[in-house]
N, C-alpha and C positions, 0 to 999 in steps of 0.2 A: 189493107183497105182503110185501117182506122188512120193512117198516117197521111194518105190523100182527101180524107174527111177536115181531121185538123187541119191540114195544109191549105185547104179551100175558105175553111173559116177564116185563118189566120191572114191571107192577103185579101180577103172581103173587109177584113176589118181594118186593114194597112190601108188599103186603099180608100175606104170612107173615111177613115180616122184622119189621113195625112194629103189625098190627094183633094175630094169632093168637097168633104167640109168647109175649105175656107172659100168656096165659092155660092154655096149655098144661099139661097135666099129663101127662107122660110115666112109662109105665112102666118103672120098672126089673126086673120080671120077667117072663118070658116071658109072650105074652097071646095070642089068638085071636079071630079077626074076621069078622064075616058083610058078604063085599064087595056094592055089588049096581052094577050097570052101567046107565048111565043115555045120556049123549050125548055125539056126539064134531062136530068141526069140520074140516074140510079144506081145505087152502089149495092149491088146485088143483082142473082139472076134470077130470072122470074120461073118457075117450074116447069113451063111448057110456052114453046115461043121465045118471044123479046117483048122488051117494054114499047110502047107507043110512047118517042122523046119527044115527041111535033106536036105540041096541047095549044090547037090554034082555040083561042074564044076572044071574048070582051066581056067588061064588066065596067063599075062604076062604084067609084071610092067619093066618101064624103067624108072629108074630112076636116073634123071640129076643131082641132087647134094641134099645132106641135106633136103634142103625146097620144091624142085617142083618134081613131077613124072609123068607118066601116067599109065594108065592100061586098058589094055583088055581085054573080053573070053566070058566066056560063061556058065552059070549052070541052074538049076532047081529052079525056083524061088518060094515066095511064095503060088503061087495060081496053084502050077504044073504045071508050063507050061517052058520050055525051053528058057531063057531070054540071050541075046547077049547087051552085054554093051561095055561104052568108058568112062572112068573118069579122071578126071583131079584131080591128090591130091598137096593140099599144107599146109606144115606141118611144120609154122614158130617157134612152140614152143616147149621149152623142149627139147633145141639140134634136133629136127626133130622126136618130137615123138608122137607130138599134133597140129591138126589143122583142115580142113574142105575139103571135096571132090563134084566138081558134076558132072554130066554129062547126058549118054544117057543112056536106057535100055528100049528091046524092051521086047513085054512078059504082060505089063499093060494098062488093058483095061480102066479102072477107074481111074488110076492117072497120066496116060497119059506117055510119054517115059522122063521127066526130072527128075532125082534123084539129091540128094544133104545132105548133112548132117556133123556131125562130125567124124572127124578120130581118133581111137588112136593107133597107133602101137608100139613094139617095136623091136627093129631092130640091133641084133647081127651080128657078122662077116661074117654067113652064114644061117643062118633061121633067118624071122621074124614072130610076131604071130602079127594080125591087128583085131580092132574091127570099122566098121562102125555101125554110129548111126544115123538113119534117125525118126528124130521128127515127131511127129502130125503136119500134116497141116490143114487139114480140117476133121469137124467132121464125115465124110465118111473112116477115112484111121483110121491108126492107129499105133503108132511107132513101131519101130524095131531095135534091136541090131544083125548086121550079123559079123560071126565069120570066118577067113582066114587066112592059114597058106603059107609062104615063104619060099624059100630057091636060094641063090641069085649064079647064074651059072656063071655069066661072070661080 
């Protein structure tokens, strides 16, 4: 399992590092973005059931320069139930296309409302596609790679 973890890291990184990046067009002034939530992946099994992989929602990223953004909305989380979040991403590497997010999300009975994890996105003139990555913390949870796509309005 930890060898499909690396292995996903590792071509998320191949591919931003070698493919996206040199087309990139980053902004450098503040910009605005209509998120929408798509699918996530779980490396572990859930104790009774399956995971909910289908987190349809939308949210909305403002994002101040390069390195710092926010976000928020609202989708179908995990354990189906309807989650409203607030994140804080900061994305010092890789021109702005690698770094860490955390924040709030309501929706989790057992890990309580603090999310946090790695980001990776990348981020064209007008769409971006993002993956957050929320590790194992404790032997109760269980990681997760969620999948979102952008498209930046103003």
């Amino acid at each position: 399992m930890k060898a499909l973890i690396i292995g996903m890291l590792v071509w998320s990184a191949v591919f931003i590092g070698l493919v996206a990046l040199p087309t990139c067009a980053r902004a450098e002034e503040p910009s605005w973005h209509l998120q929408v939530h798509g699918v996530s992946h779980h490396f572990g099994d859930k104790a009774v059931g399956k995971w909910n992989e289908k987190n349809l929602g939308a949210g909305v990223r403002y994002q101040h320069n390069e390195t710092w953004g926010v976000q928020a909305g609202s989708f179908r989380n995990s354990y189906d139930v309807q989650s409203n979040y607030a994140v804080i991403d900061f994305t010092p590497l890789l021109g702005g296309s690698v770094g860490v997010f955390g924040g709030y999300a309501s929706g989790y009975k057992i890990e309580g409302p603090l999310i946090g994890g790695i980001l990776l996105r990348w981020q064209g003139e007008r769409v971006s596609i993002s993956a957050r990555i929320i590790p194992k913390v404790r032997k109760e949870h269980t990681a997760v790679i969620a999948f979102e796509a952008g498209w930046r309005f103003k």
